[in-house]
C-alpha positions in Angstrom: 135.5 182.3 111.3 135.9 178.5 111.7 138.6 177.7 114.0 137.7 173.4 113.6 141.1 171.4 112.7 140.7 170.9 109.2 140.2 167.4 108.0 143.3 165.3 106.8 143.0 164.4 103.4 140.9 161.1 102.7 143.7 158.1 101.7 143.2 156.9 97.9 145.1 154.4 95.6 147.9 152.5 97.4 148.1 154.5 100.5 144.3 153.8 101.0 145.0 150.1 100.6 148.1 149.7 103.3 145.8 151.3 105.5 143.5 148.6 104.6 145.9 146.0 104.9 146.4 146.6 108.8 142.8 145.6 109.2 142.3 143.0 107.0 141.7 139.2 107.9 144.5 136.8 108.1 142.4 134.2 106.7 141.1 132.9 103.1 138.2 135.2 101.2 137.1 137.5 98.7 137.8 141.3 98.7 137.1 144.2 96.4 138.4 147.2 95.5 136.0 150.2 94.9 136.2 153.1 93.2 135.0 157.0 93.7 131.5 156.6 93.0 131.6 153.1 95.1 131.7 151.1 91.9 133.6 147.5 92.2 136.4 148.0 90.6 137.9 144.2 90.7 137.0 141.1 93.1 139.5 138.4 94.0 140.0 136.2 96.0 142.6 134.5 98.6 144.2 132.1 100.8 145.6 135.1 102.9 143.3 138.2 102.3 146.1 140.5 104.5 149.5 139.2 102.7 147.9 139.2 99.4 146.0 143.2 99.7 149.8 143.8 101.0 151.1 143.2 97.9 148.9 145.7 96.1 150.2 148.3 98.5 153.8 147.6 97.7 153.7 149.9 94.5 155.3 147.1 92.5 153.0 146.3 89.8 153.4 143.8 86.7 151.1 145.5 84.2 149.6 149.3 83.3 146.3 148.2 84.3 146.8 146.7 87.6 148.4 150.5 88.4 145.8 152.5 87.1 143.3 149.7 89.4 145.2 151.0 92.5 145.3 154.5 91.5 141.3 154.2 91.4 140.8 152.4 94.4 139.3 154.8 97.1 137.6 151.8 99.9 138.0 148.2 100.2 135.6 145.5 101.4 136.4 141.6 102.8 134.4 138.7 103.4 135.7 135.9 104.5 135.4 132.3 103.9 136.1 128.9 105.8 138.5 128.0 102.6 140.1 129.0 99.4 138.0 126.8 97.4 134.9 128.5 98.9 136.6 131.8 98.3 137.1 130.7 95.0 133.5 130.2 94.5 132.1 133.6 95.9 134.8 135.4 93.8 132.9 134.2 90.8 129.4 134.7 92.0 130.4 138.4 92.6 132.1 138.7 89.6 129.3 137.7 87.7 126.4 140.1 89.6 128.7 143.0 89.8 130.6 142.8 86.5 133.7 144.9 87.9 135.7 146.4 85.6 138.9 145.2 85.9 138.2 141.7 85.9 138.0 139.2 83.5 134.6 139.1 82.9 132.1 136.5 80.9 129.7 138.2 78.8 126.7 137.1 76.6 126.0 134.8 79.0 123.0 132.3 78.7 120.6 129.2 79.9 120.8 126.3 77.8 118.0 123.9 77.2 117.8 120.8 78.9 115.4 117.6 78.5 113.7 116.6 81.6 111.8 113.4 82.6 109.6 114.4 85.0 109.0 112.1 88.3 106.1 113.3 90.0 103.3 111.8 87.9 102.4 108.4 87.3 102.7 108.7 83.7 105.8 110.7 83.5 106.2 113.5 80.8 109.1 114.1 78.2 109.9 118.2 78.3 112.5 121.0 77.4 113.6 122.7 80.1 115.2 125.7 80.7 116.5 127.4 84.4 116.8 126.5 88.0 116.5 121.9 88.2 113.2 122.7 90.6 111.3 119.9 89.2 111.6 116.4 90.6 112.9 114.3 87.7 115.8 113.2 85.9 117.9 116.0 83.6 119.9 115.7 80.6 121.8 118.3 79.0 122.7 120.8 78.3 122.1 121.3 74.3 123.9 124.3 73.1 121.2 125.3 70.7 117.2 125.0 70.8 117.3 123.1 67.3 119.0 120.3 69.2 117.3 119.8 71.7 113.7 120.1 69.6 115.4 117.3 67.3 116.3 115.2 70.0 112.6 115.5 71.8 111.1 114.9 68.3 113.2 111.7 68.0 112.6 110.4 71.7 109.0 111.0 71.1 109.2 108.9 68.0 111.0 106.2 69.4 109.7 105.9 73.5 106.2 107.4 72.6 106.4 109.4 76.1 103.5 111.9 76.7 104.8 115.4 76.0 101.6 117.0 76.7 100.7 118.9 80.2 98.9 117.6 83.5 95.8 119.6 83.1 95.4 117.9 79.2 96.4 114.5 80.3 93.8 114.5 82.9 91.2 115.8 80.5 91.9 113.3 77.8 89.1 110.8 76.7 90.0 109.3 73.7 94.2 109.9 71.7 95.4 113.3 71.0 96.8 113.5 67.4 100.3 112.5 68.5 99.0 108.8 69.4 97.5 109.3 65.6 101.0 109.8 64.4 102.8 107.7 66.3 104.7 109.7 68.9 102.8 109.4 72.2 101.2 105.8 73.7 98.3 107.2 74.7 98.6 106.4 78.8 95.9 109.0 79.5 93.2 106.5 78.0 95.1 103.9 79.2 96.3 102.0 75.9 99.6 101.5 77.2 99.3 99.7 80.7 101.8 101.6 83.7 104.3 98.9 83.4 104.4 98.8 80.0 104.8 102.6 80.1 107.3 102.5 82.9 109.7 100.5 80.9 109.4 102.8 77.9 110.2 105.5 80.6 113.5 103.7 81.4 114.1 102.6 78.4 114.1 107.0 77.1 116.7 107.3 80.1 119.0 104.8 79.5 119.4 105.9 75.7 120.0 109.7 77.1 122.7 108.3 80.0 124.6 106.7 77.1 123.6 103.0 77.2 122.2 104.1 72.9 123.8 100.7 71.6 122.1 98.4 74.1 118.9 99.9 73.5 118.8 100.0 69.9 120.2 96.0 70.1 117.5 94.5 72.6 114.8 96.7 70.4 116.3 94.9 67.6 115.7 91.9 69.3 112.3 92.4 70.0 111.8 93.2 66.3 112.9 89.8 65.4 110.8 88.3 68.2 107.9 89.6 66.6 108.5 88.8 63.2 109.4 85.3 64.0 106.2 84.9 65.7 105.0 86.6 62.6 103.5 89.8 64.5 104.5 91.8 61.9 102.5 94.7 62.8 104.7 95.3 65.8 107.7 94.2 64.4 106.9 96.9 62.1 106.3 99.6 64.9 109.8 98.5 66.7 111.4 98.7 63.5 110.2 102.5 63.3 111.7 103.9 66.8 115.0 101.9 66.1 115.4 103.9 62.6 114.7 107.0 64.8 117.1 106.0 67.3 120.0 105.3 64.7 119.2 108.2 63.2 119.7 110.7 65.4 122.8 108.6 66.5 124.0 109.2 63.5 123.4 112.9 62.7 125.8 113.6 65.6 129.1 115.3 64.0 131.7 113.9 66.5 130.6 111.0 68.9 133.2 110.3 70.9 134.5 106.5 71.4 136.2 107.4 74.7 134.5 110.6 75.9 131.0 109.5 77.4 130.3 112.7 79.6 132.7 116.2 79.0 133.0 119.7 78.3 135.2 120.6 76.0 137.0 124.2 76.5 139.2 126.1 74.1 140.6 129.3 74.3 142.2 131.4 71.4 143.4 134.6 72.4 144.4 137.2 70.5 145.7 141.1 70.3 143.5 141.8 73.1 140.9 139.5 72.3 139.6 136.2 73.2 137.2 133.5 72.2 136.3 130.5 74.1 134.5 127.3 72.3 132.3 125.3 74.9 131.5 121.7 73.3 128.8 120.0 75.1 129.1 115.5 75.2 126.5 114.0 77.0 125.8 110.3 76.6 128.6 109.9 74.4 127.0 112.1 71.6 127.8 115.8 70.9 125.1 117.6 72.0 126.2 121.0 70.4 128.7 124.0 71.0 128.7 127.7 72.2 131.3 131.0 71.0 132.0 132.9 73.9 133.7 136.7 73.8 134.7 137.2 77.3 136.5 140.6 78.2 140.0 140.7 78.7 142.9 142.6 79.2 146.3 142.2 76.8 148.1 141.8 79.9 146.1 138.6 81.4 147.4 135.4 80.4 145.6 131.9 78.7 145.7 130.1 82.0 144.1 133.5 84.2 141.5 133.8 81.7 140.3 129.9 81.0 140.3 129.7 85.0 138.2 132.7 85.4 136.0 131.8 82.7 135.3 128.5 83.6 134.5 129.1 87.2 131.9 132.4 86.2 130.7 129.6 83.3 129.8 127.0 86.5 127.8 129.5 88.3 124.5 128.3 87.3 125.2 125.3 85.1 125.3 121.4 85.6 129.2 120.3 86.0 130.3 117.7 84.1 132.2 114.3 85.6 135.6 115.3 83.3 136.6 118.8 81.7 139.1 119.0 78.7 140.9 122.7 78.1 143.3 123.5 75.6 145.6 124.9 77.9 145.8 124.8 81.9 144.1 126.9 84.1 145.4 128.6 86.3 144.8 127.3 90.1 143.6 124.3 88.4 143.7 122.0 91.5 142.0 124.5 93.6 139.2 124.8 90.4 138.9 121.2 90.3 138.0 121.2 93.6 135.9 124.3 93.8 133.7 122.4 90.8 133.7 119.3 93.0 132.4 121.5 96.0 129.4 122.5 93.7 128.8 119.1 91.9 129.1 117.3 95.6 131.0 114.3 93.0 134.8 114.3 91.8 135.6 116.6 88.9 138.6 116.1 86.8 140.4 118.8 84.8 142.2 117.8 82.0 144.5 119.0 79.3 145.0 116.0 76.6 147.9 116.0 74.9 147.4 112.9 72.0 144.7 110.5 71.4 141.1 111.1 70.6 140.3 113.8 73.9 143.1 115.7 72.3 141.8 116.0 68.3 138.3 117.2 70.6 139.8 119.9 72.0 142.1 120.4 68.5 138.5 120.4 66.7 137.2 122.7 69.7 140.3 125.0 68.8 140.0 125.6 65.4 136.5 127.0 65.8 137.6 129.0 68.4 140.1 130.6 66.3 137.9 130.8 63.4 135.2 132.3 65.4 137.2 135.3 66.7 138.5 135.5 63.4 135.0 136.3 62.3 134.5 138.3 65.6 136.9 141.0 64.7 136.0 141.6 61.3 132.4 141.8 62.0 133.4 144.3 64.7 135.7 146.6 62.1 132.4 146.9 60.0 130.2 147.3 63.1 132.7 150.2 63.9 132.4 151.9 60.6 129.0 151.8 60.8 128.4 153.5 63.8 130.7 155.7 62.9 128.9 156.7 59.6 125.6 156.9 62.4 127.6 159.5 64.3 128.2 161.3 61.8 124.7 161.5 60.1 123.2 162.0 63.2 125.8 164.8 64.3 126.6 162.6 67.8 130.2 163.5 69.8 131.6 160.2 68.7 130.5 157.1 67.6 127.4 155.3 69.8 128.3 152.6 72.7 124.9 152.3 73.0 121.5 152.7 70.6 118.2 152.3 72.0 114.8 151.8 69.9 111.7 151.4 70.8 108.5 150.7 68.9 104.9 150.2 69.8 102.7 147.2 69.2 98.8 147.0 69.5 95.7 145.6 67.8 93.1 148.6 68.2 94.6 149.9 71.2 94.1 146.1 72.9 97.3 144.0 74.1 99.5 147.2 73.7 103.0 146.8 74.2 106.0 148.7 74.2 109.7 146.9 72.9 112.6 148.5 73.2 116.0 146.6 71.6 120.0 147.9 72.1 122.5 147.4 70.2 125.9 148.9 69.9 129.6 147.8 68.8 128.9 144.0 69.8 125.8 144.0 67.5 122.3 143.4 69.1 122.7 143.2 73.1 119.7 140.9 73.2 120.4 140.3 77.4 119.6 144.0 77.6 115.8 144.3 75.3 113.1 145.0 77.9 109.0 145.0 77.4 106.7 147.4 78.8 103.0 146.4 79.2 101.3 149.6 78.6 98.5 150.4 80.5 96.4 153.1 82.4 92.4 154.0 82.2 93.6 157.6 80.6 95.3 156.2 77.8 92.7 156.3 74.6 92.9 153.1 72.7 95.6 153.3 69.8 96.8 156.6 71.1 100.5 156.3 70.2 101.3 159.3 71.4 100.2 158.5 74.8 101.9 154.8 74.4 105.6 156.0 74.0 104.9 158.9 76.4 104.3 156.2 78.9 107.5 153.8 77.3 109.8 156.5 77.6 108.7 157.9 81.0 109.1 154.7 82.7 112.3 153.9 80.9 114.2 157.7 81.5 112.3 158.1 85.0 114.1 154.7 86.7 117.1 156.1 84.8 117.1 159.2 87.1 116.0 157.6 89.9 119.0 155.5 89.7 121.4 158.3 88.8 119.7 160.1 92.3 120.4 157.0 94.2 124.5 157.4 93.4 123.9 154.4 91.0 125.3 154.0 87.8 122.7 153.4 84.7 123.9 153.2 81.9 122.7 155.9 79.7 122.2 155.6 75.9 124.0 157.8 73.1 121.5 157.6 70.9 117.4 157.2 70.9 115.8 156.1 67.8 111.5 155.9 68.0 109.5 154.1 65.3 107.6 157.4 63.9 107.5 160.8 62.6 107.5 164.8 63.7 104.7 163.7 66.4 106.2 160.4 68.1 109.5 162.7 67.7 107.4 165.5 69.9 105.9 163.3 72.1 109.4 161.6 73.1 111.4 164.8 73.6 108.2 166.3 76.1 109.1 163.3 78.2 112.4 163.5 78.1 112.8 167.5 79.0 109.9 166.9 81.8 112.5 164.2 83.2 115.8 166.5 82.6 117.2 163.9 80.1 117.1 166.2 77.4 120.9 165.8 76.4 120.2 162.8 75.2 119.7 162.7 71.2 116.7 161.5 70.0 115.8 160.6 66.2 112.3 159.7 64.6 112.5 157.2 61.9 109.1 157.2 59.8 108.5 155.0 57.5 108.1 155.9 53.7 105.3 156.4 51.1 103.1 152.9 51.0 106.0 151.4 53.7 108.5 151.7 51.1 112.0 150.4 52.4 114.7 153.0 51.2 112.2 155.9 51.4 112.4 156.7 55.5 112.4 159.9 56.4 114.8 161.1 59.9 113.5 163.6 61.9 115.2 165.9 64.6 115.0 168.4 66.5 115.8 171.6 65.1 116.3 170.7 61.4 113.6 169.6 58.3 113.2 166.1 58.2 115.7 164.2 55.9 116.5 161.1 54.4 119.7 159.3 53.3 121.0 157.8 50.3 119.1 154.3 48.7 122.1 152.5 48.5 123.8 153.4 51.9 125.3 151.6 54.5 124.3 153.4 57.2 120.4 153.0 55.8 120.2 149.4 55.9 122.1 149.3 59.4 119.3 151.8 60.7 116.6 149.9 59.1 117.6 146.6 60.6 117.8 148.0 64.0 113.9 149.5 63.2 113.0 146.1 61.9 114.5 144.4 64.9 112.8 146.4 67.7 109.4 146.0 65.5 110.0 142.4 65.5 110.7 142.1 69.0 107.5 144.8 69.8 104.8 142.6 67.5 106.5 139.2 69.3 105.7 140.6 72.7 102.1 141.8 71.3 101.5 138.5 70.6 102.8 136.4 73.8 100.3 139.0 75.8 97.4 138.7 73.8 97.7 134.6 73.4 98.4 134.8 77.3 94.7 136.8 77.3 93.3 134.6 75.0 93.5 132.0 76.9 92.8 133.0 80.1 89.1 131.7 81.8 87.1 134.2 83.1 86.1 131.5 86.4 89.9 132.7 87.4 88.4 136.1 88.0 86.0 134.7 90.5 86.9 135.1 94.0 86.4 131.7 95.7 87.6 129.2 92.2 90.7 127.5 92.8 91.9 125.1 90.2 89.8 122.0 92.2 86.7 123.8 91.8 87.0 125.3 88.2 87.8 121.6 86.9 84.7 120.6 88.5 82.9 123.2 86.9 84.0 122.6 83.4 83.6 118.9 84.0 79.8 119.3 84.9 79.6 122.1 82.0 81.5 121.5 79.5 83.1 124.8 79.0 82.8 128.5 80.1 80.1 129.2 78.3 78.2 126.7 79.8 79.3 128.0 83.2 77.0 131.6 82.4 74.2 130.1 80.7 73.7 127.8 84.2 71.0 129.0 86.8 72.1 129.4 90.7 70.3 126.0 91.7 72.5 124.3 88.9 75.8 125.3 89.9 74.6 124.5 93.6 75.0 121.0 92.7 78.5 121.1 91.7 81.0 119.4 93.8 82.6 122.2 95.9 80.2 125.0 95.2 78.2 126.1 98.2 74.8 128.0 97.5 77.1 131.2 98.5 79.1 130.8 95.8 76.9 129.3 93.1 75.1 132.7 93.9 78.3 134.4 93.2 79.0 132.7 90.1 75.6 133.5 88.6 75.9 137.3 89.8 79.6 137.5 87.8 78.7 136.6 84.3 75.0 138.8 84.4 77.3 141.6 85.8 
C-alpha cells in the first residue's frame, strides 16, 4: 500500500492564472496562455504584464470567448521587453508563427513582388524581386499582383533600356541579345552605351519609380525636341518611343493620387462574424495594385482591435510606408504608429481622413472591401454545400475541414515528382501544397505504385512523428489519389503500416479514353462507382484532381528544366565557378570540355596537370 501524500490537484483556468499572476513581471512584455496539450492559446501583450494577467484572474469577463480562453488555460509563459512598443512588436511576430487560437489572426498571407535596381555591378540590372531586401540596390514596391509588376518592368525596359539579363550572360555577351534588337535593353555588355551614359539612364529608371514621372517624361520631351531641331530625327524618334511608354503606363493607373505620393491604404468591413480587409498599395504617386484579406475573427472583437492587430501581423515582413490611411482607428494607434516607426527606423503616420481626396481612397478602398466579403460568403455557402454533398458520397462523419490529393508526375520514370494540393471550406489552401522529389535506387522507373508508396509514407510518417512528439498535425478528413483499385491498394498498405488507417482514402481513376464525367471512385470495401454527369459534387472532385495534376506536372517540369540545365563540370570536384568559365571560355561548351585531351586542359588558366587529369578521367568514366 502507498502511504505518499497524494498530490494536490494541478490549478487550471483562472485559479491557475492568479497563481501566475504572483510571479509575473512588473514590467512591459508579451505573455501567453497555453492550453492542455501546451498549445498557445492567445498572445498579448502589455505595459504591465502582472496588473493586466490580474485582470484575467478576476472572473470578470466581457465576452463568451475570453471565458471559455481562461477555462482552457492550464500554464502561462512571459517575456519581457524594454517597452510597450517593443512588446507590441514581439506580440505580432508570435502571433504570426504560432497562430493561437484565440487571437485575431491574419491568414492567406503572402510576399508581394517588388522591382529592384541592383547596385553591385557596374552596369546595374532591372529585376522582380520577391523576399528578404538582401541584395544591395534600391527597392520599389510592393505591387499587389505579378501582372503589375511584369507591366511595369516591360515598360521600364522600354523606356530606360536597362539590362534585365543575369551576371553570368552579361559577362558572356559578344555582340546584342535580342532585347537590344527590339529596343528594350542598350546593350552595355558590348559597350554601345558608354557607363555614363548608362548611369544616367539608371537614375533616370529611379527617379520615374520615386515619383518624380512628370519631370522625367518633360526633360525627355525636351530632348526630343533638341533632336529634332537639330534634325536628328532618328533619335528624336527613339525618345519619342520611351516617353509614349512612360505616359502610358502613367496612364493605365486606375486612381493616381494628386496628394497621396507614398501610402497604404487600409479598409476594414466587418460583418456577422466576418471580416475583409482591402490593402491598396501607392508608390510614386501611382496605384500600384490592391489585396482582399479574410483574417479570423471573433463576433465579439471590435473594428479598431482587429485593424490594429491586422496591420501590425501585416508589417511583419513588409516595407512600411511614410503615411497609412484606415477606415477607422486602430486601436493603440499611437503606440502602432510608433511600433511601425521602431521597424521603419523613419516617422510613420497613421491616419484616418475624413474629407478630401485621402478620404474618397479609403471610401474606394471600402467599397471593395465590402463587395469582396460579400462575395466571400456566398462562395463559402456553396463551398459548404459542396463538401457537404462530398461527405455524404463518400460516407465521411461530417463534412471535410480538410482534403488532401496527391498525384504523380514523371517522364519514363525520370524527373518524378510527387504534388499533393488541400483544399477545404476556404477553397484551395495554396500556402499548404507541398512537393516530394521521389527518389531511391529501388524504385523501378515509372513504377507508380512504388511513387505514392513513397509520397504517402513520407507524408503520414512525419504526421506520426509529430503526433509522438506531443505536436499537433493537422490531420486530413479526407485522402483522394489520382488512380484506380491499385494506387487505391498501394495507399491504404502505407497507411495501415503507419497506423493511419482511420483516415479515409478514395481512388479517383480516370474514365475510358480520359473522358471527363466518366471517373470511376474506388474504396475500400465496396465496387467501384461513379456519380452522376451532371453533378455538383463531380465537377468539384474533378477540379480538385485537375488542380493537384496541374500542380504535380508544374513541379515535373521546374525539376527537370533545373536538370536540364545543369553542367556536368559542376560534378567535378575541384571546378568552382572561376575555373568552369575558363573552361568554357577556352572550349566553347561542355562538349568541348570531353572531347579535350589531358595536355589540353593543362593549359587552361587554373587547371593544374592534377586536375586536367581529373577532368579527362570524369567524362571517359
Amino acid at each position: 500500500m502507498d502511504d505518499s501524500p497524494a498530490l494536490p490537484p494541478a490549478k487550471i483556468g483562472a485559479e491557475l492564472i492568479r497563481d501566475e499572476a504572483r510571479r509575473a513581471p512588473d514590467c512591459a512584455g508579451v505573455y501567453r496562455m497555453m492550453g492542455e496539450a501546451g498549445e498557445v492559446l492567445y498572445v498579448g501583450k502589455a505595459k504591465n504584464i502582472r496588473k493586466r494577467v490580474t485582470q484575467y484572474a478576476q472572473g470578470r469577463f466581457h465576452t463568451q470567448r475570453i471565458a471559455l480562453m481562461v477555462s482552457l488555460t492550464r500554464a502561462m509563459e512571459f517575456v519581457t521587453t524594454a517597452t510597450e512598443t517593443e512588446a507590441l512588436l514581439l506580440e505580432a511576430n508570435l502571433i504570426k508563427r504560432m497562430k493561437p487560437k484565440f487571437n485575431v489572426l491574419l491568414r492567406d498571407d503572402k510576399s508581394f513582388a517588388e522591382l529592384l535596381i541592383r547596385r553591385d555591378h557596374p552596369a546595374p540590372q532591372i529585376r522582380k524581386h520577391r523576399g528578404a531586401r538582401t541584395m544591395k540596390g534600391d527597392y520599389f514596391g510592393p505591387f499587389a499582383s505579378t501582372w503589375a509588376v511584369n507591366r511595369t518592368l516591360n515598360t521600364l525596359q522600354k523606356a530606360f533600356l536597362l539590362r534585365s539579363c543575369s551576371d553570368s550572360v552579361f559577362d558572356s555577351r559578344t555582340r546584342p541579345c535580342m532585347l537590344h534588337q527590339i529596343k528594350r535593353c542598350s546593350a552595355p555588355c558590348v559597350n554601345l552605351v558608354t557607363p555614363a551614359e548608362y548611369a544616367e539612364l539608371v537614375e533616370e529608371a529611379g527617379d520615374f519609380l520615386r515619383g518624380k514621372s512628370r519631370a522625367v517624361i518633360q526633360r525627355l520631351s525636351n530632348e526630343m525636341q533638341a533632336a529634332s531641331d537639330d534634325l536628328d530625327f532618328e533619335r528624336a524618334a527613339q525618345i519619342r518611343d520611351r516617353v509614349r511608354a512612360l505616359s502610358a503606363i502613367a496612364m493605365e493607373q486606375s486612381i493616381n493620387p494628386e496628394t497621396v505620393e507614398e501610402a497604404d491604404v487600409f479598409a476594414l468591413h466587418f460583418e456577422g462574424g466576418h471580416a475583409c480587409v482591402q490593402v491598396f498599395f501607392f508608390r510614386a504617386g501611382q496605384n500600384w495594385g490592391n489585396w482582399a484579406y479574410f483574417p479570423r475573427v471573433d463576433k465579439s472583437d471590435t473594428e479598431p482591435e482587429i485593424l490594429s492587430a491586422f496591420m501590425s501581423q501585416f508589417y511583419e515582413d513588409k516595407p512600411i510606408p511614410r503615411l497609412i490611411l484606415a477606415s477607422h482607428e486602430p486601436a493603440e494607434q499611437v503606440l502602432l504608429a510608433d511600433a511601425l516607426a521602431l521597424k521603419r527606423e523613419r516617422k510613420v503616420e497613421i491616419q484616418v481622413p475624413q474629407r478630401g481626396e485621402k478620404r474618397d481612397l479609403v471610401d474606394h478602398a471600402l467599397k471593395n472591401a465590402r463587395e469582396a466579403l460579400g462575395r466571400k460568403l456566398s462562395e463559402s455557402s456553396a463551398q459548404g454545400r459542396l463538401l457537404e454533398g462530398v461527405a455524404e458520397t463518400f460516407k465521411l462523419d461530417g463534412p471535410p475541414e480538410r482534403i488532401e490529393v496527391y498525384d504523380n508526375s514523371h517522364v519514363m520514370g525520370t524527373n518524378a515528382v510527387g504534388g499533393m494540393i488541400v483544399a477545404g471550406p476556404d477553397g484551395f489552401q495554396k500556402n499548404q501544397y507541398r512537393k516530394f522529389n521521389i527518389r531511391g535506387d529501388e524504385l523501378t522507373p515509372g513504377d507508380d505504385y512504388g511513387m505514392m508508396r513513397q509520397v504517402l509514407g513520407r507524408r503520414f510518417s512525419r504526421l506520426v512523428k509529430d503526433e509522438e512528439e506531443g505536436e499537433d498535425p493537422v490531420r486530413p478528413d479526407l485522402v483522394l489519389i489520382d488512380g484506380g483499385a491499385g494506387q487505391l491498394a498501394a495507399a491504404l498498405g502505407v497507411m495501415t503500416e503507419l497506423g493511419v488507417d482511420d483516415i479515409p482514402v478514395v481512388g479517383v481513376a480516370k474514365g475510358p479514353d480520359r473522358d471527363a464525367g466518366l471517373e470511376r471512385f474506388f474504396m475500400p470495401g465496396q465496387e467501384p462507382f461513379m456519380l452522376e454527369p451532371k453533378s455538383p459534387v463531380l465537377y468539384y472532385l474533378q477540379r480538385l484532381r485537375d488542380e493537384a495534376h496541374r500542380f504535380a506536372i508544374g513541379s515535373h517540369r521546374t525539376r527537370r528544366k533545373i536538370d536540364m540545365h545543369k553542367n556536368p563540370l559542376d560534378e567535378i570536384e575541384g571546378i568552382g565557378p572561376r575555373r568552369k568559365k575558363a573552361l568554357l571560355a577556352a572550349f566553347g561548351s561542355a562538349k568541348g570540355v570531353a572531347r579535350a585531351g589531358v595536355a589540353d586542359l593543362a593549359k587552361v588558366d587554373g587547371v593544374n596537370d592534377a586536375l586536367a587529369q581529373r577532368i579527362h578521367d570524369f567524362f571517359r568514366r
